[in-house]
C-alpha positions as CSV (number, residue, x, y, z in Angstrom):
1,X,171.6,68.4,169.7
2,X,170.3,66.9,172.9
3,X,170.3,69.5,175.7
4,X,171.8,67.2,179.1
5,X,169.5,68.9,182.7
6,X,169.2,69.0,186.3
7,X,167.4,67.3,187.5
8,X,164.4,65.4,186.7
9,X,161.4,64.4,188.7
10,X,161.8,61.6,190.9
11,X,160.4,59.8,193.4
12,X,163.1,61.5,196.1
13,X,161.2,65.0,194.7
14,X,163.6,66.5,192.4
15,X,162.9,69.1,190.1
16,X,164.1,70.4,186.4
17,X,166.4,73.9,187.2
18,X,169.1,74.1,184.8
19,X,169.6,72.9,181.1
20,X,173.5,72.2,179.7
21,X,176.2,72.3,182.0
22,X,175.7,71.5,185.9
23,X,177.1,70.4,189.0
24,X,175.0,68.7,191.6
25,X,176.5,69.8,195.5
26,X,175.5,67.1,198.8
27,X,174.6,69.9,201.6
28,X,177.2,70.7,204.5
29,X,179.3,73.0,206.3
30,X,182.0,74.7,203.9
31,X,183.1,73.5,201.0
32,X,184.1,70.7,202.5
33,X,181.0,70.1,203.4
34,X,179.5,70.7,200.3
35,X,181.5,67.8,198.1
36,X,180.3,67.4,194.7
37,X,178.1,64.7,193.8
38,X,177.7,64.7,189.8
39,X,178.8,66.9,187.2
40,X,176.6,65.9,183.8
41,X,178.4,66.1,180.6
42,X,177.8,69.7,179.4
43,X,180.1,70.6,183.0
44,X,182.9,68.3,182.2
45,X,183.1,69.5,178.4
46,X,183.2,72.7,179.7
47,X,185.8,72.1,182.8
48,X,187.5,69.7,180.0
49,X,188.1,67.2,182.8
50,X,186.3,63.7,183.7
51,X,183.5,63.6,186.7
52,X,185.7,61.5,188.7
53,X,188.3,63.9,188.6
54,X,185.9,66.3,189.7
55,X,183.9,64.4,192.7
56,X,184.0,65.3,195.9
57,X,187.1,68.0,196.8
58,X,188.1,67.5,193.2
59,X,186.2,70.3,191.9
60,X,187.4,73.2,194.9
61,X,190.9,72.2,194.1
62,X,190.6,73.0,190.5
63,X,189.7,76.6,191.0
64,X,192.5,79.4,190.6
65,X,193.1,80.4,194.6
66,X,191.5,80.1,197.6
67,X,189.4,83.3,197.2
68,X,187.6,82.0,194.8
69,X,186.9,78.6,197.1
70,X,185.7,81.2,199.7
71,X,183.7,82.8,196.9
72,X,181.9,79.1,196.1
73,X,181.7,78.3,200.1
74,X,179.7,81.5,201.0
75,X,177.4,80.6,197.6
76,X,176.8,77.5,198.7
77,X,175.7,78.1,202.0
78,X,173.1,80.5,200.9
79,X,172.0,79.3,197.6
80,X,167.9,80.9,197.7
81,X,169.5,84.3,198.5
82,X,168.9,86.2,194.9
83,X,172.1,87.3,193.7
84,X,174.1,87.6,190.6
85,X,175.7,84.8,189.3
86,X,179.2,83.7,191.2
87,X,182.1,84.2,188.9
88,X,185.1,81.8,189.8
89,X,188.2,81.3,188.2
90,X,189.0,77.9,187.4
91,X,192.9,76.8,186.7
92,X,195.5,76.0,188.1
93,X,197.6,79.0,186.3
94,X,197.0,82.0,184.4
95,X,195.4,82.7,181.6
96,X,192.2,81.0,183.6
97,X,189.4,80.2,182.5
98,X,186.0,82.4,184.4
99,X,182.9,80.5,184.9
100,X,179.9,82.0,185.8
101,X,177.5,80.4,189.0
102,X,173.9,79.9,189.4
103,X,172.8,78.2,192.1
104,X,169.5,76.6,193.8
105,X,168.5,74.4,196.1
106,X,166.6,71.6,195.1
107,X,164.2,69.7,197.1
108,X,166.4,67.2,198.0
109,X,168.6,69.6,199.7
110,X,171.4,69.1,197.2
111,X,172.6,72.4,195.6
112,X,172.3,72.8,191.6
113,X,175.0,75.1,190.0
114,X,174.2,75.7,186.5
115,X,177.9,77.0,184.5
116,X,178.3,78.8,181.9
117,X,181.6,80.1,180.5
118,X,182.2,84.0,180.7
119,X,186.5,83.9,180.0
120,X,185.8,86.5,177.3
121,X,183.6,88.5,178.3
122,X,186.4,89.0,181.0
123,X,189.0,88.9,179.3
124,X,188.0,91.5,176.8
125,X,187.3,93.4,180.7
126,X,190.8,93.1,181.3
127,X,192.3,94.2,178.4
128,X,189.8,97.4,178.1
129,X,190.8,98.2,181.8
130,X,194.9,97.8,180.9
131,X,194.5,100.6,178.8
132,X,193.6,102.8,180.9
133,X,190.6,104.1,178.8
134,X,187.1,104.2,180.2
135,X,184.6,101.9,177.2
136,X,181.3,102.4,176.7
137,X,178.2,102.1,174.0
138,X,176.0,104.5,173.6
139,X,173.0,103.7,171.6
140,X,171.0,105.3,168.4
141,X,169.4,107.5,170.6
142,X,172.2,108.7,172.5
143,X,171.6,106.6,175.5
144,X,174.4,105.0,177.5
145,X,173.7,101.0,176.8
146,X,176.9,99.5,178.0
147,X,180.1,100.0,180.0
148,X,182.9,97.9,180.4
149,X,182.9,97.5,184.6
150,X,186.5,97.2,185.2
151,X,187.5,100.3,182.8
152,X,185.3,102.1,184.3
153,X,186.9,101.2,187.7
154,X,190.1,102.0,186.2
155,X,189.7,105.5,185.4
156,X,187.8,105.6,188.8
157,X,184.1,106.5,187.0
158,X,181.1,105.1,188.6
159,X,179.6,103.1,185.9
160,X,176.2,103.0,187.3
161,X,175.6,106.5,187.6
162,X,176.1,106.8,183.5
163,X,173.7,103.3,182.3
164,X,170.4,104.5,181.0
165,X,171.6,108.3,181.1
166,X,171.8,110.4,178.0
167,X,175.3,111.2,176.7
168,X,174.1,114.7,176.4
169,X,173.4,115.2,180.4
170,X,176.9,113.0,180.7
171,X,178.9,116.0,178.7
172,X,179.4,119.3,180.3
173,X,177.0,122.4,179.3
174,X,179.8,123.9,177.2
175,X,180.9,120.8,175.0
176,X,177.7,119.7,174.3
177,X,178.0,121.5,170.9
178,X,181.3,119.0,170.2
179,X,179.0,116.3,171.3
180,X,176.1,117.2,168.6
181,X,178.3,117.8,165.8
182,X,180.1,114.2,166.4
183,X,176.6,112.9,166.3
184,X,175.9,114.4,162.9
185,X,178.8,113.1,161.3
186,X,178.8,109.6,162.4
187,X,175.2,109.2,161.1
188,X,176.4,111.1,157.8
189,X,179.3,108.5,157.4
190,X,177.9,105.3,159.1
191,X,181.4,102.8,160.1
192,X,183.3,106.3,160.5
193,X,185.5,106.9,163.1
194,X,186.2,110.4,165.1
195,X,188.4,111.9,168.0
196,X,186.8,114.7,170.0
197,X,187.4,116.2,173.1
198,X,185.1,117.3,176.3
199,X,184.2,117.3,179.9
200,X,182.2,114.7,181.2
201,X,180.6,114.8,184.7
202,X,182.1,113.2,187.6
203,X,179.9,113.2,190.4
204,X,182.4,110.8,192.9
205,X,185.4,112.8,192.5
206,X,186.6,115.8,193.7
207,X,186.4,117.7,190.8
208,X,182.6,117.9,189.1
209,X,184.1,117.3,185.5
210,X,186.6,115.7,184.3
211,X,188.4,116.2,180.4
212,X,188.4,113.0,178.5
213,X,189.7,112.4,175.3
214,X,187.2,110.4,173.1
215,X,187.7,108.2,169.8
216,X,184.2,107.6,168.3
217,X,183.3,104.2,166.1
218,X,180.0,104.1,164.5
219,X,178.4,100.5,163.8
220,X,174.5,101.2,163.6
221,X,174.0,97.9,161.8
222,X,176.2,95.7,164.1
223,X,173.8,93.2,165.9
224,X,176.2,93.2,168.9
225,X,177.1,97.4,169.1
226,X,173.8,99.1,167.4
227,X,175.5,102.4,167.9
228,X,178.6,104.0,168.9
229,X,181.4,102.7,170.6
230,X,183.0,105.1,172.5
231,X,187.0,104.9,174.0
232,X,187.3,107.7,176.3
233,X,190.9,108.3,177.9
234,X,191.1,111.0,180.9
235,X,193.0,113.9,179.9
236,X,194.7,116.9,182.1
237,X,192.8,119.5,180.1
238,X,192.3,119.9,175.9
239,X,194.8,120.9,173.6
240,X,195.7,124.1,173.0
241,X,192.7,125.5,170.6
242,X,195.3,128.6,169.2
243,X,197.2,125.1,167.4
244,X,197.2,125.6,163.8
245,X,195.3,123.6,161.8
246,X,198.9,121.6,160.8
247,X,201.2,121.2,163.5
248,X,205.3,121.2,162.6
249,X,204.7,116.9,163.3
250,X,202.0,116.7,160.9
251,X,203.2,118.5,158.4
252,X,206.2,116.6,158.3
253,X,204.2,113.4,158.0
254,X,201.7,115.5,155.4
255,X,205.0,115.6,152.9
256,X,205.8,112.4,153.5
257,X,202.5,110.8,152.2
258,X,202.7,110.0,148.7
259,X,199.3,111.2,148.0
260,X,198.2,115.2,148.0
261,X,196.9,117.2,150.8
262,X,194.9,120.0,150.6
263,X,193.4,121.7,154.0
264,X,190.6,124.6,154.4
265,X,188.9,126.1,157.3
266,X,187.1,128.9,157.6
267,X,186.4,129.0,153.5
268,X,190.3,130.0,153.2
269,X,192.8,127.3,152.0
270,X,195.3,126.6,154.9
271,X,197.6,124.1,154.1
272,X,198.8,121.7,150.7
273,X,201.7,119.4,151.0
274,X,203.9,120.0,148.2
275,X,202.9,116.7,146.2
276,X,199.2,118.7,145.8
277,X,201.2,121.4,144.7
278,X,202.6,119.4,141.9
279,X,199.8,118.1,140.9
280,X,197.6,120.9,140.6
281,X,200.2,123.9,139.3
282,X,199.8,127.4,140.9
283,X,196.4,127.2,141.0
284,X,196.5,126.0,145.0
285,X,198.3,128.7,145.6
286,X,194.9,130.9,145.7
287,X,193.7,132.0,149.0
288,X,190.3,130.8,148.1
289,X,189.8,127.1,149.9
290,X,187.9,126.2,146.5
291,X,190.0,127.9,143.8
292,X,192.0,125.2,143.0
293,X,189.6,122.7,141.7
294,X,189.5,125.6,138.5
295,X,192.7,123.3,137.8
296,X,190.6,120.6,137.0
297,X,188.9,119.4,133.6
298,X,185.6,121.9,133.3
299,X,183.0,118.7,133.2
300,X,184.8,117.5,136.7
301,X,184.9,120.6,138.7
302,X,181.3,120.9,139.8
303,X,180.9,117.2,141.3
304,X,184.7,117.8,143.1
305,X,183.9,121.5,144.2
306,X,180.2,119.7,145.5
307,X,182.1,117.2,147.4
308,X,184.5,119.6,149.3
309,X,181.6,122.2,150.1
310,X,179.7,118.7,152.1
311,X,182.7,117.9,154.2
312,X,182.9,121.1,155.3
313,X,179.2,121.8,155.7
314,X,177.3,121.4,158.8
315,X,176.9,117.2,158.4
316,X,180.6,116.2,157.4
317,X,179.5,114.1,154.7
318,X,182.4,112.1,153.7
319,X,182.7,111.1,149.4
320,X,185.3,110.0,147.0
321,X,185.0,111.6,143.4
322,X,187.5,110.9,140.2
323,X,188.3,114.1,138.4
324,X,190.8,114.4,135.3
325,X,193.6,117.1,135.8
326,X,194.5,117.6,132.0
327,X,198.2,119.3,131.9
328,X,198.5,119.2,128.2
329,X,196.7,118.2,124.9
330,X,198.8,114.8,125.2
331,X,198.6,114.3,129.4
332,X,196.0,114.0,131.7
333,X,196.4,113.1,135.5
334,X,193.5,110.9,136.8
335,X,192.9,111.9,140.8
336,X,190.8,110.1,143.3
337,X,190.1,112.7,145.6
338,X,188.5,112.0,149.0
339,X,186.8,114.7,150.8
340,X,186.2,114.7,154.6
341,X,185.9,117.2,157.2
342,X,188.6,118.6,159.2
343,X,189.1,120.1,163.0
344,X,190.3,122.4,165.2
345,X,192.9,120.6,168.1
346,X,189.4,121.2,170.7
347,X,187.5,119.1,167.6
348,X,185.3,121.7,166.1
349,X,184.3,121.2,162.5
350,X,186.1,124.4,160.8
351,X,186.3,123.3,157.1
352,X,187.7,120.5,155.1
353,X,190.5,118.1,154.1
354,X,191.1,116.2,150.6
355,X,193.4,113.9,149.5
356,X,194.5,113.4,146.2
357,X,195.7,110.3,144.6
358,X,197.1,109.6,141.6
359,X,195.5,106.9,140.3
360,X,196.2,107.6,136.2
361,X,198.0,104.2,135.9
362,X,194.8,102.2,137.0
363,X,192.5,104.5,134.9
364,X,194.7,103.6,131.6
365,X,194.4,100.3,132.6
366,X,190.5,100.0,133.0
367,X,190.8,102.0,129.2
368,X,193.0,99.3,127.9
369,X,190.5,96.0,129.6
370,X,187.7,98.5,128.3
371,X,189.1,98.4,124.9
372,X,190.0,94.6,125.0
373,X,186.3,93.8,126.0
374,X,185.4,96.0,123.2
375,X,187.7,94.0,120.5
376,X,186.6,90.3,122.2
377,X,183.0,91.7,121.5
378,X,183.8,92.6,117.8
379,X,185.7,89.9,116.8
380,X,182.9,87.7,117.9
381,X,179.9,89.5,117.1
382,X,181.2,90.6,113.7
383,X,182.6,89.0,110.0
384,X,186.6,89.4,110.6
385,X,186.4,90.2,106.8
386,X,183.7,92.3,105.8
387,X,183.0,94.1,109.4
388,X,179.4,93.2,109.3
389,X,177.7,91.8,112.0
390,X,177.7,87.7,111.2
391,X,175.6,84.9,112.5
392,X,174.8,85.2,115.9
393,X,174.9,88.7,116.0
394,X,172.6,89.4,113.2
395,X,169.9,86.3,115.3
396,X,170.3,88.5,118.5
397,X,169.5,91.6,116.2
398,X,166.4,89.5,114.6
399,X,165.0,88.5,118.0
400,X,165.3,91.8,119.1
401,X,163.1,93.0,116.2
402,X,160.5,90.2,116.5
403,X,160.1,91.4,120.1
404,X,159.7,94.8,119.2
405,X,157.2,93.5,116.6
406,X,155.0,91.3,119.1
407,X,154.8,94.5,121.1
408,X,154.1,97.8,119.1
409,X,153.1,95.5,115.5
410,X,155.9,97.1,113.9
411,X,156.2,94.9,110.5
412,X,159.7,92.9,110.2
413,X,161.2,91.6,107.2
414,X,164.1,89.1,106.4
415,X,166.4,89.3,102.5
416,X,168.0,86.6,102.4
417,X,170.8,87.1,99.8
418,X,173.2,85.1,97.8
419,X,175.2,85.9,95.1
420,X,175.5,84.0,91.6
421,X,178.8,83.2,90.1
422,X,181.2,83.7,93.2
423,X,183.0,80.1,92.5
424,X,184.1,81.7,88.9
425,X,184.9,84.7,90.4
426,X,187.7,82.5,92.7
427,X,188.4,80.6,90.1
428,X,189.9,83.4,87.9
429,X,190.7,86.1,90.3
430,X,192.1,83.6,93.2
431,X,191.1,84.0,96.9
432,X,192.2,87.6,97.5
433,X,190.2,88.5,94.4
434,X,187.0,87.1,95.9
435,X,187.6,88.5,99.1
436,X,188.0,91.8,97.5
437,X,184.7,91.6,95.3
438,X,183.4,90.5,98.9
439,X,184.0,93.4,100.7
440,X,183.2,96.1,97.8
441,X,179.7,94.0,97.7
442,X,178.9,94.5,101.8
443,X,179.7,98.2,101.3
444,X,177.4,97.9,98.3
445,X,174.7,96.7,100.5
446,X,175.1,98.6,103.3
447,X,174.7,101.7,101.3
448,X,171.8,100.7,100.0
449,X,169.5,100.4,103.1
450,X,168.5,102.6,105.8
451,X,170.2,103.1,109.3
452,X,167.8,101.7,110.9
453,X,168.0,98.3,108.8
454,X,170.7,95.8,109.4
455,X,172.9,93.8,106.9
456,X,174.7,90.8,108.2
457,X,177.4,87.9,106.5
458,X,176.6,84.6,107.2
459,X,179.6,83.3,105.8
460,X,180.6,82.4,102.0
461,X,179.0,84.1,99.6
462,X,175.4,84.9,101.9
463,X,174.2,87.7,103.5
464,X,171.5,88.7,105.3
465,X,169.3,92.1,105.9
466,X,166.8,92.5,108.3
467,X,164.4,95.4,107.3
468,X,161.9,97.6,110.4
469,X,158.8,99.5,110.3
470,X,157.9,99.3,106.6
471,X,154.5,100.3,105.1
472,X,154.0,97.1,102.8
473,X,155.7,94.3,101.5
474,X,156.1,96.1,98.3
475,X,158.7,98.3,100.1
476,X,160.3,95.3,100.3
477,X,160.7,93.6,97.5
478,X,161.8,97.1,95.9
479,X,164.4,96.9,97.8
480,X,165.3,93.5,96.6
481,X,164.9,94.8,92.9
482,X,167.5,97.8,93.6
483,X,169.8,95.1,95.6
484,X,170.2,93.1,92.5
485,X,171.2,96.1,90.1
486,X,173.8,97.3,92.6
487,X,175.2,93.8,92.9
488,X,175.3,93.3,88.8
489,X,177.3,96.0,88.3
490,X,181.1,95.1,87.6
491,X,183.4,94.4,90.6
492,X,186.8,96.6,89.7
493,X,190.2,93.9,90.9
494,X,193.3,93.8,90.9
495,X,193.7,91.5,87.4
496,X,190.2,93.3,85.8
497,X,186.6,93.2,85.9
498,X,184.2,90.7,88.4
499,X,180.7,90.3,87.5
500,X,178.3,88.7,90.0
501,X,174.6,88.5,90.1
502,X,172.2,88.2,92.9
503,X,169.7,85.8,94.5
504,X,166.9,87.2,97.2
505,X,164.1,85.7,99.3
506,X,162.0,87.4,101.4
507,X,160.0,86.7,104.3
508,X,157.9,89.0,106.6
509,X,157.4,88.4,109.8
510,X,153.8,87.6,111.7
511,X,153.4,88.0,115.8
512,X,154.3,83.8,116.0
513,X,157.6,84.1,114.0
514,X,160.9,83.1,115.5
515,X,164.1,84.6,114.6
516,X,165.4,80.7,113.6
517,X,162.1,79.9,111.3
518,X,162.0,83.6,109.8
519,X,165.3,83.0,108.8
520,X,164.7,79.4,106.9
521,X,161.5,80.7,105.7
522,X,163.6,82.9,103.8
523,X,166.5,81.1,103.2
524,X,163.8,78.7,101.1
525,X,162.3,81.2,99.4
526,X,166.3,82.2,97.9
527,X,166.5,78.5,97.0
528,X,163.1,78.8,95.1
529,X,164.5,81.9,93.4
530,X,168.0,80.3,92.6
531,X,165.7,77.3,90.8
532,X,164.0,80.0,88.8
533,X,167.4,81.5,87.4
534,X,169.7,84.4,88.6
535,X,168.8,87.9,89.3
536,X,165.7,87.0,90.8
537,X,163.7,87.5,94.1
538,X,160.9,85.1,95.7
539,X,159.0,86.3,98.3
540,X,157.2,83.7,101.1
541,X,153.8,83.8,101.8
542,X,153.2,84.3,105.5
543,X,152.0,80.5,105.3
544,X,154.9,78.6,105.2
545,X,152.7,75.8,103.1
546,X,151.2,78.5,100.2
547,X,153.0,78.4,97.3
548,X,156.3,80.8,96.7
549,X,155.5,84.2,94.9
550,X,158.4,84.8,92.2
551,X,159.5,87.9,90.7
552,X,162.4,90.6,89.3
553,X,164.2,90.5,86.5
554,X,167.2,88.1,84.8
């Protein structure tokens, strides 16, 4: 973006002052006197006008009134004087628009104003000072950073007197303790917000203090704020301190509220709307400001009872725990309390407050997606009709221990198994038969392995098991031996007796094998072991060109 300045060096000896939006004055008496010359195009943007609208007088007549032509006149006719920019309204109605004024001569003798727009800053001015409330930020270390000039005018503080003070020499003596509990709790629960009352010092009025009540925001991270933004309204005095905890107005709205209240100061419970008391049973009903949570399920009660005792402790610390009420063997009540620290009417920290919601409806739902997830993962890691883990889940299980046995040398071995005579068996027994014999075999071959080992379908009549941290390959091919007597043995159906027999070949892993080459390496050595008749295992040599080693019995 090409920045447009005032003005260059020319031969007539005039000088760079301003960059973006100006107006170039001709010297004179008044602001008549003082026509306008040029306006570049960052000041007609801005004005949303043309230059030749604003030549000459056309600029003066633009502004809002003729205070704010005197304003410009008196500018112009000093423009060295050091000053803070000139702030003119410009329109012909409200809402105007304020521009702020730099000015300097330049060596011509013409007069260089250099705008920029400042409409809201003051309007956000104008609406802090319509609410009567004085506005202020006050930084991480207390210190008073900001204050909005017209609110403070309009609650007749002297805003100078409090920039660069600390907000503990601003509050009086005897609040000061209000003042450093507010501080603890805001940087306990960063983004919270807080109502307090005290006396702040008023050294222009007639009285030395003056009771404001504040409301407290805290934004440490906000790049504008970096602290707390305080709205302080000026009060005839604090509220009556002998106020109970409730009043009759807030306990109305406390019943209302379709959540559960529970109140405690002073360690002693103090109030509970009568939803908490349906929830929890007569255990509220305890003097004790923590006996209730003895309502709730034994594994919860520590974390809730944890919570409360840190809103009510010295820092506030806000939380928000999920504890199970269970009412019978067949009902539980899922509650999201939140724990935060309660007041006095003067604002001092006396205990806590919780609210209870029910939220049993959206913890049966997150059980129910829980449990969906949990089928979606089944049905696609897993055969739909043995329950054994199938293709892609028994890979993912093979990579697995191929990684384990690149990194602790843990030996890895792949069966790859196949059964003889399953077309016959479908043949005479029909589908359901073979799907029978199928599933009696899997729980055959799952019962023959360890826990540790893993037996896999990969569809049809082959299965797969992936054997850990054996001490030789003769463990293995034991295996395969006892495999292939479990299998022979007659298959009880429906019509009579199945009889199947058993192919297996068998490859170990080295620290190069993939999950995708184990697996063929033994899916070849089962093909080898088919060609040498059934009943048989062949076991591959870890060089995938050495001949096949055969063995087992027909």
């Amino acid at each position: 973006m090409t920045v447009q300045s005032e003005s260059r060096p020319t031969a007539r000896g005039r000088r760079t002052l301003f960059a973006g939006a100006v107006l170039r004055f001709a010297p004179g008496d008044g602001v008549d006197g003082f026509g306008l010359l040029s306006a570049n195009g960052g000041a007609t943007a801005m004005l949303a006008t043309t230059e030749e609208v604003l030549l000459g007088a056309g600029f003066v007549e633009g502004l809002y009134d003729a205070a704010d032509a005197r304003a410009l006149a008196d500018a112009l006719a000093d423009p060295d004087r050091d000053r803070p920019p000139v702030v003119l309204r410009w329109g012909a109605a409200p809402p105007v628009d304020y521009l702020g004024m730099d000015l300097r001569r330049d060596l011509d003798g013409t007069v260089l104003a250099g705008l920029h727009d400042q409409t809201d800053r003051h309007r956000l001015e104008g609406v802090m000072a319509g609410q009567d409330v004085l506005t202020l930020v006050v930084d991480g270390m207390g210190i008073v950073r900001w204050i909005s000039l017209r609110s403070a005018r309009s609650v007749g503080v002297d805003p100078d007197h409090y920039l660069g003070m600390h907000s503990a020499d601003v509050v009086h003596p005897d609040d000061r303790h209000v003042l450093g509990r507010v501080d603890r709790e805001l940087r306990a629960n960063p983004g919270s917000e807080i109502v307090a009352w005290w006396r702040v010092r008023n050294p222009t009025g007639d009285e030395p203090w003056s009771w404001f009540r504040n409301t407290l925001v805290s934004a440490p991270h906000d790049p504008v704020i970096g602290g707390t933004v305080v709205i302080a309204r000026r009060v005839d005095g604090p509220p009556d301190r002998r106020a109970d905890v409730q009043g009759p107005a807030d306990m109305t709205v406390a019943e209302m509220m379709p959540s559960g209240l529970v109140f405690s100061a002073g360690g002693r419970l103090q109030f509970r709307n009568s939803m908490a008391r349906r929830m929890l049973g007569p255990a509220v009903e305890a003097v004790d400001g923590y006996r209730w949570v003895d309502a709730l399920r034994p594994g919860h009660r520590r974390q809730v009872r944890e919570a409360l005792m840190a809103a009510a402790g010295e820092e506030g610390r806000r939380s928000t725990v999920t504890a199970a009420l269970d009412r019978s063997a067949d009902e539980t009540l899922w509650l999201r309390l939140e724990a935060m620290p309660s007041y006095d009417a003067l604002g001092a920290h006396v205990g806590y407050a919780a609210t209870l919601l029910d939220v049993t409806a959206e913890h049966r739902a997150r059980d129910q997606m829980r449990q969906t997830e949990e089928q979606l993962w089944q049905l696609a890691n897993h055969d739909a009709l043995t329950g054994l883990p199938n293709r892609l889940h028994c890979l993912d299980r093979l990579a697995h221990a191929l990684a384990r046995t690149r990194r602790e040398g843990r030996s890895t071995a792949v069966l790859f198994c196949d059964l003889d005579r399953f077309k016959q068996v479908n043949d005479q027994f029909g589908h359901a038969g073979g799907d029978a014999l199928l599933i009696e075999i899997a729980r055959r071959l799952r019962a023959s392995i360890r826990e540790t080992d893993t037996v896999s379908r990969l569809g049809g009549d082959e299965f797969v098991i992936i054997c850990e941290a054996f001490d030789g390959i003769g463990d293995i091919e034991a295996l395969a031996r006892r495999l292939i007597a479990i299998v022979n043995e007659s298959v009880p159906l429906a019509n009579g007796l199945a009889t199947v027999g058993l192919c297996v070949g068998i490859a170990e892993a080295t620290a190069a094998s993939t999950a995708d080459g184990l697996m063929d390496r033994a899916d070849v050595a089962c093909y080898r072991a088919k060609q040498n008749g059934r009943n048989r295992f062949t076991t591959a040599p870890p060089d995938a060109g050495a001949d096949l080693r055969a063995g087992g019995d027909r």
